[in-house]
Residue frames relative to the residue before (quaternion, step in Angstrom):
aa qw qx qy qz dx dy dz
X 1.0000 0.0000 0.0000 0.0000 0.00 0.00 0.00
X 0.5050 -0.7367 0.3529 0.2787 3.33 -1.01 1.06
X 0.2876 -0.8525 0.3776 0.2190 4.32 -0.11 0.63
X 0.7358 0.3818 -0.2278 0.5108 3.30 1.73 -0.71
X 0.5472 -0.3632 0.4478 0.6067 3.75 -1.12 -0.62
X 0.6357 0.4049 -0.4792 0.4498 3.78 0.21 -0.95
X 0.7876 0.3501 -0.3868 0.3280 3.71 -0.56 -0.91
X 0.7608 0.3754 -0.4105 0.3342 3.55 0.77 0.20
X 0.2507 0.8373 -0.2420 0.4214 2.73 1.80 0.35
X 0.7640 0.4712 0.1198 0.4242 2.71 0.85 -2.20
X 0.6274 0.5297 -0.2723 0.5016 2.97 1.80 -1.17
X 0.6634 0.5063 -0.2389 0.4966 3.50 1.16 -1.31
X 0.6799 0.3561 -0.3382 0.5445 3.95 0.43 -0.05
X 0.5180 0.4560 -0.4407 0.5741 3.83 0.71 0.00
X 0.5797 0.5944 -0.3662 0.4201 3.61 0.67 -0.82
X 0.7447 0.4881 -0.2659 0.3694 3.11 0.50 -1.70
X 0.7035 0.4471 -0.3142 0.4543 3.80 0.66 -1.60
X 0.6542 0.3897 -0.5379 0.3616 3.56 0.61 -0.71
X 0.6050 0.5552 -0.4499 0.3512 4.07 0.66 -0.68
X 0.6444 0.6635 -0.2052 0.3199 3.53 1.11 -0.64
X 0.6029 0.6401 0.0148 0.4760 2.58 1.67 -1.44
X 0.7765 0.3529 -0.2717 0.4457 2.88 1.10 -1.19
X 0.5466 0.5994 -0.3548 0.4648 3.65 1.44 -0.64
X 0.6432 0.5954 -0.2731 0.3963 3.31 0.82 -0.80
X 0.6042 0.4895 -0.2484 0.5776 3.69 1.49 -1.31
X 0.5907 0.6637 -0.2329 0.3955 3.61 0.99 -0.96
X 0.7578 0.3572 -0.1933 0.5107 3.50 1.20 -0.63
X 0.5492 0.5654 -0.4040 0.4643 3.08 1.19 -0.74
X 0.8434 0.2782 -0.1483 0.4350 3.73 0.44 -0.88
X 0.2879 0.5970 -0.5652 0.4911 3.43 1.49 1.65
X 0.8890 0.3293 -0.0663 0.3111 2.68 1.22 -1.72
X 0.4053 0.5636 -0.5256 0.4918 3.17 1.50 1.23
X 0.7297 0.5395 -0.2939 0.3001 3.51 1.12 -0.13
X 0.4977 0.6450 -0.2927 0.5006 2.50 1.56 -0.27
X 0.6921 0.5196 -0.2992 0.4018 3.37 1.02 -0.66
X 0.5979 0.4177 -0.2525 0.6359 3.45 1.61 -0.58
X 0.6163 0.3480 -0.4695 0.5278 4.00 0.56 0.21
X 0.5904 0.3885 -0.4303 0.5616 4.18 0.67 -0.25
X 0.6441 0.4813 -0.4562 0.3813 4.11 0.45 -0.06
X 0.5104 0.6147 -0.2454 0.5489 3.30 1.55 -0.64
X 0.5937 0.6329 -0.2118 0.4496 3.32 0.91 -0.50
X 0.0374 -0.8592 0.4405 0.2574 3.27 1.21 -1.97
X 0.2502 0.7465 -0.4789 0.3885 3.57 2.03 0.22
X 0.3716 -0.6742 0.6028 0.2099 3.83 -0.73 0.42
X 0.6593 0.5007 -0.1570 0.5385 3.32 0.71 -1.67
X 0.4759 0.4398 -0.3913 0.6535 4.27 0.70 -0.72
X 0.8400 0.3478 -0.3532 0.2207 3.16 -0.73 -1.27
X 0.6801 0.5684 -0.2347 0.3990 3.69 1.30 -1.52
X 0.5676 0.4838 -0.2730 0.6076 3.67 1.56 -0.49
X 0.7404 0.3708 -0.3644 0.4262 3.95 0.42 -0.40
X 0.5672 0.5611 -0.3037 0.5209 3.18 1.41 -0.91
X 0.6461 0.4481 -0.3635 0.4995 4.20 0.84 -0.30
X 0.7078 0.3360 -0.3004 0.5440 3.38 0.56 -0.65
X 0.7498 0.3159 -0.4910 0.3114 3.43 0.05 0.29
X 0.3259 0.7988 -0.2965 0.4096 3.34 1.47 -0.05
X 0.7571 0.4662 0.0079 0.4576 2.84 1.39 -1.70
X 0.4586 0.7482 -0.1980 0.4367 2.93 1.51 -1.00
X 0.7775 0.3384 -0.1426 0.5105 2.98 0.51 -2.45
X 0.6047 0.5642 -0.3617 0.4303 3.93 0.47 -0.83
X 0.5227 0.6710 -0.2849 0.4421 3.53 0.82 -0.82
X 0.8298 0.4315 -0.0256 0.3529 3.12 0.52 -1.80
X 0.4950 0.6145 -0.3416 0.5105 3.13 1.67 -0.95
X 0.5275 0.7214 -0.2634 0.3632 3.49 0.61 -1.93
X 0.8001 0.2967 -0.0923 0.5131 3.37 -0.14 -1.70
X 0.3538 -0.6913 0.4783 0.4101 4.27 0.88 -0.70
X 0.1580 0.7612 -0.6174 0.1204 3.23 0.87 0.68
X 0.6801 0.0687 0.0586 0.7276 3.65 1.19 -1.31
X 0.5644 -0.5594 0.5159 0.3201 3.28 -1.41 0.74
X 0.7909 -0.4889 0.3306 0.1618 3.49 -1.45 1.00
X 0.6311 0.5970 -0.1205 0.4804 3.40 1.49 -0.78
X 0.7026 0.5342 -0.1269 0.4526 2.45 0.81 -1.58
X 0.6206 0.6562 -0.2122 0.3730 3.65 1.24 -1.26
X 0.8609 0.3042 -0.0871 0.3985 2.80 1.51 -1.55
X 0.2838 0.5550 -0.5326 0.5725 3.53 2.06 0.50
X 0.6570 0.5439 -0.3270 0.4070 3.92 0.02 -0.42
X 0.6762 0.4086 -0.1858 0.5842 3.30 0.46 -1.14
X 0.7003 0.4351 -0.2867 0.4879 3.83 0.36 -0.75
X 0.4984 0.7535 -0.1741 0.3918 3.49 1.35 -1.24
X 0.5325 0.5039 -0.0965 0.6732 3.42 1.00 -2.59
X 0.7794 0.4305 -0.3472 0.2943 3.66 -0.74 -1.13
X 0.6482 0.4745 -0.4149 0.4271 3.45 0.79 -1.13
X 0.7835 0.4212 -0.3240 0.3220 3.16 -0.04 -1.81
X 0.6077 0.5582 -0.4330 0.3627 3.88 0.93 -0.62
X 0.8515 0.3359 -0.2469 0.3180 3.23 0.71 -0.61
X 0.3933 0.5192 -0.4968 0.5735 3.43 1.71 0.18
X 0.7583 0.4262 -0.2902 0.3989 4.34 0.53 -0.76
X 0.7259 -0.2092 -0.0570 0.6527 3.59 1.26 -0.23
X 0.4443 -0.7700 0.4471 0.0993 3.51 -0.49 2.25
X 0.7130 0.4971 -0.2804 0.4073 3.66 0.98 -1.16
X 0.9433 -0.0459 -0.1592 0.2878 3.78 0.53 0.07
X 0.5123 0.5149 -0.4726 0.4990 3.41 0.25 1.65
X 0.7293 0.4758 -0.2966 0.3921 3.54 -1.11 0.54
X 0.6435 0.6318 -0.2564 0.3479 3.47 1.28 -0.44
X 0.5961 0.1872 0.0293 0.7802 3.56 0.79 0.63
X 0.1972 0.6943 -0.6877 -0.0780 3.83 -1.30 0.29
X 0.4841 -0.7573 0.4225 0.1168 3.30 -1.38 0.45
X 0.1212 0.8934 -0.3455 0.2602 2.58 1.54 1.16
């Protein structure tokens, strides 16, 4: 339990980023599924739109420190490969990094 103003301060703003954070981590890894439920599909156009927004998503997150920067980009590299070894004709051209 916090004993001063500052540490409850501190306590209450640690609160906050970790609630952010977590909403923030929370989307990012909708919006990688989504990209692997539009591959299931086999829609190009689905996939090239799920495959941008999670890009974004993950880059987004990095930005703010939701996840660490690395991590974003082993993912993002990760997403790219397997899309384009699973459908070759529309992802990877240009990222949005």
């Amino acid at each position: 339990m916090a004993n001063t103003r500052k540490s409850t301060k501190r306590a209450a703003q640690a609160k906050t980023r970790q609630t952010r954070n977590t909403t923030v981590r929370s989307a990012t890894r909708s919006a990688v599924r989504n990209v692997l439920e539009a591959l299931k599909t086999k829609d190009a156009a689905k996939v090239k739109e799920a495959y941008g927004q999670a890009i974004k998503s993950l880059s987004k997150a990095a930005s703010k420190g939701a996840i660490p920067k690395g991590r974003a980009a082993r993912k993002i590299s990760r997403l790219t490969h397997f899309l384009k070894k699973n459908l070759p004709s529309s992802v990877g051209s240009g990222s949005k990094r």
